[in-house]
C-alpha positions as CSV (number, residue, x, y, z in Angstrom):
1,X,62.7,111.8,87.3
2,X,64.8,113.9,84.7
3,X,68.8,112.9,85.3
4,X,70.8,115.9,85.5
5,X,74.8,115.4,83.8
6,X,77.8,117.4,83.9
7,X,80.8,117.9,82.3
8,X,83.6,119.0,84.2
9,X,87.3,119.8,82.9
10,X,90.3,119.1,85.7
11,X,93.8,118.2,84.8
12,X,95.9,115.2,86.1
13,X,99.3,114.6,85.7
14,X,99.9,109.9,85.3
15,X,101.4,110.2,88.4
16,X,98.5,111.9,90.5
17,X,95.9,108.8,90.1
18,X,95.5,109.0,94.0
19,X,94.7,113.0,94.1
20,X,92.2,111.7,91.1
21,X,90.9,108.9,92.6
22,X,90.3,111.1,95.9
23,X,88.9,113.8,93.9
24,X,86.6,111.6,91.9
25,X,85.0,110.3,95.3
26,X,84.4,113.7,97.1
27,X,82.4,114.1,93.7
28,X,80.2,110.9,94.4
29,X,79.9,112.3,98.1
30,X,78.3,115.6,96.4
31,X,75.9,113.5,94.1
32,X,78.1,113.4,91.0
33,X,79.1,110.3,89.5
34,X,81.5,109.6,87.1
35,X,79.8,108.1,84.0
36,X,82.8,108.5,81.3
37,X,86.1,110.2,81.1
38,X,87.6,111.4,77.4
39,X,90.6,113.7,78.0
40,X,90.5,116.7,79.2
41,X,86.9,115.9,80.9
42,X,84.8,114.1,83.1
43,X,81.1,113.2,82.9
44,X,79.1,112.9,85.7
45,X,75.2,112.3,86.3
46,X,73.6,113.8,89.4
47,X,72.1,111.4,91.8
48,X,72.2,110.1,95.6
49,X,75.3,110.9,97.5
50,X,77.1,107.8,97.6
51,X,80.2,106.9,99.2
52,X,81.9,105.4,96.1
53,X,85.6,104.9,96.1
54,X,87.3,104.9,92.8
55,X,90.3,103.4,91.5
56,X,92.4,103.6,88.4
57,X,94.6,100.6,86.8
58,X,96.9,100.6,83.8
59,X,96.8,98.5,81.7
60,X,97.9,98.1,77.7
61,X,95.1,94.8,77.3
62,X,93.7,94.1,74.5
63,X,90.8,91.3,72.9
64,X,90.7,88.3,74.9
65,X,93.4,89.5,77.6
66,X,91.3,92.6,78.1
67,X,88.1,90.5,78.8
68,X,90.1,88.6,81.3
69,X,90.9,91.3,82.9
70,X,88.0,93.0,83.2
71,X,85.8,89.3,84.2
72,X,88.6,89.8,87.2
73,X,88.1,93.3,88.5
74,X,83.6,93.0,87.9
75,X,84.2,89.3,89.8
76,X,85.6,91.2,92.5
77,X,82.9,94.0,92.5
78,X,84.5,96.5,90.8
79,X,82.4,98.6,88.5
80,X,84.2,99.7,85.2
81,X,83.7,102.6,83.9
82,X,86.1,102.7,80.9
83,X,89.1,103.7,80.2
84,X,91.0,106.8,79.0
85,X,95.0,106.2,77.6
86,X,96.6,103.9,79.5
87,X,94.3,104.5,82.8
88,X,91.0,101.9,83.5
89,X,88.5,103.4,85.8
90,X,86.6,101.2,88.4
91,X,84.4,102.3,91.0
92,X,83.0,100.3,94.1
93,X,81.1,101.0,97.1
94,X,82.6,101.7,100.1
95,X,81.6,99.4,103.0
96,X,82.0,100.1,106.6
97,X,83.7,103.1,105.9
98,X,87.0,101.5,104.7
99,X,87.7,101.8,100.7
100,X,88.9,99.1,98.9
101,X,92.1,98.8,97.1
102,X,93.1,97.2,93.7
103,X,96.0,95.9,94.8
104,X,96.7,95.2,98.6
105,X,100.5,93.9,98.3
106,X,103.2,96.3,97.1
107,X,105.1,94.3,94.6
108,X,101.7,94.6,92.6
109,X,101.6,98.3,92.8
110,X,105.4,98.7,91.7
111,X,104.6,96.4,88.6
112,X,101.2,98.8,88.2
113,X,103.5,101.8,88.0
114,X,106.6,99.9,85.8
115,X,103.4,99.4,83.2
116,X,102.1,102.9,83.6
117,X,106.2,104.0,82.9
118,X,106.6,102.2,80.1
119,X,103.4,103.1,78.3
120,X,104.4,106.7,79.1
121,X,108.4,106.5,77.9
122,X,107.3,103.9,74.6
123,X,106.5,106.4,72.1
124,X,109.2,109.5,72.9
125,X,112.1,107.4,71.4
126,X,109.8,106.1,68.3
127,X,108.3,109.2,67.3
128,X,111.3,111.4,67.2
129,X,113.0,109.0,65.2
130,X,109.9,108.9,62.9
131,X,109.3,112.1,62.6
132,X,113.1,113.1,61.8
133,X,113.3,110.4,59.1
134,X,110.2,111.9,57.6
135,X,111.6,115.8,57.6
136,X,115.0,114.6,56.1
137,X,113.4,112.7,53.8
138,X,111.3,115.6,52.0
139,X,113.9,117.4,52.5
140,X,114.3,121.5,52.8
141,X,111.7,122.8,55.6
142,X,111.2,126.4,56.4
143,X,112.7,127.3,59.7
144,X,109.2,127.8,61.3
145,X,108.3,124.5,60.9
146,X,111.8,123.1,62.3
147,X,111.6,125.4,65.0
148,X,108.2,124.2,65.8
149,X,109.6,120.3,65.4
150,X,112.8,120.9,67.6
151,X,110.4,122.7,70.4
152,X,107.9,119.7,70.4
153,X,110.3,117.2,70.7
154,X,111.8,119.7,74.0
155,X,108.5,120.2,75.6
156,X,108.1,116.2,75.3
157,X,111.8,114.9,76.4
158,X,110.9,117.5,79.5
159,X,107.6,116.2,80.2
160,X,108.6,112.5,79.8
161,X,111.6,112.7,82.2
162,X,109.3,114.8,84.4
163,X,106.8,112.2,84.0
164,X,110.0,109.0,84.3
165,X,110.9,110.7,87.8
166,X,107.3,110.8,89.5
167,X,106.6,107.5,88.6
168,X,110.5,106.6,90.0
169,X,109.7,107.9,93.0
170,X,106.2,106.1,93.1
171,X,107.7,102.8,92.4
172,X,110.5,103.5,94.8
173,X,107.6,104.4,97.5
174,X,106.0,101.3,96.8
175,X,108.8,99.4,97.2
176,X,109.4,100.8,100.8
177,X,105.9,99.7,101.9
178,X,106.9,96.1,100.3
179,X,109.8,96.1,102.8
180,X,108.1,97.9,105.8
């Protein structure tokens, strides 16, 4: 039987993992399953529609810690499917209808999200700084290329407070459930 792929391009936002996770298993209801996932797109291979719920995790892990986690999730039967950024992908069959969470207690989703906000937020501070240092220290630049600095580093302060706020209100959600 000759496997039929597919590469597909659709844009999440960090803070829409559930639209992607819900979007990702209406795909595996149509046949397509997610094989790999390099930014902006998504590889799928054609086969049986399967009722596969998907999940996404971040997590910063790295050599041994990384192993350890991932031993956790396959021990668990969770499929991993890699890993794009910050975001882990796992799949898993859904059984009687009811798909299976990562984490089932809220003060594990509010740390998921405190991870996922400070992987985001690390790097805004560090590479304006770095970047700054670096213009004044080769000093006169044509105004092109300052304008063109000044409006990246606008587009990216927007995008990460955009980005700090969704998350907020995530965490903030999660919290709720913990107290509910």
């Amino acid at each position: 039987m000759h496997s039929q792929s597919m590469r597909s391009f659709k844009w999440f936002w960090p803070w829409q993992d559930r639209e992607e996770e819900r979007w990702l298993r209406q795909m595996s209801l149509e046949g397509w399953h997610l094989t790999s996932r390099s930014w902006p797109f998504y590889t799928f291979v054609r086969g049986e529609p399967t009722d596969y719920v998907y999940r996404l995790d971040s997590s910063t892990r790295s050599g041994r810690d990384l192993e350890d986690y991932l031993s956790f999730f396959k021990e668990a039967g969770w499929e991993y499917l890699g890993k794009l950024s910050a975001w882990h992908y796992f799949r898993q069959s859904v059984v009687d209808g009811q798909p299976s969470e990562i984490y089932t207690d809220s003060e594990s989703k509010v740390d998921r999200y405190r991870r996922l906000l400070w992987t985001l937020l690390t790097p805004s501070p560090l590479s304006m700084v770095v970047t700054l240092a670096a213009m004044k220290k080769f000093g006169r630049h044509p105004p092109w290329l300052v304008a063109l600095t000044v409006t990246i580093f606008v587009v990216w302060t927007a995008y990460s407070v955009a980005a700090a706020i969704m998350i907020w209100r995530r965490i903030q959600e999660a919290k709720r459930a913990q107290l509910a």
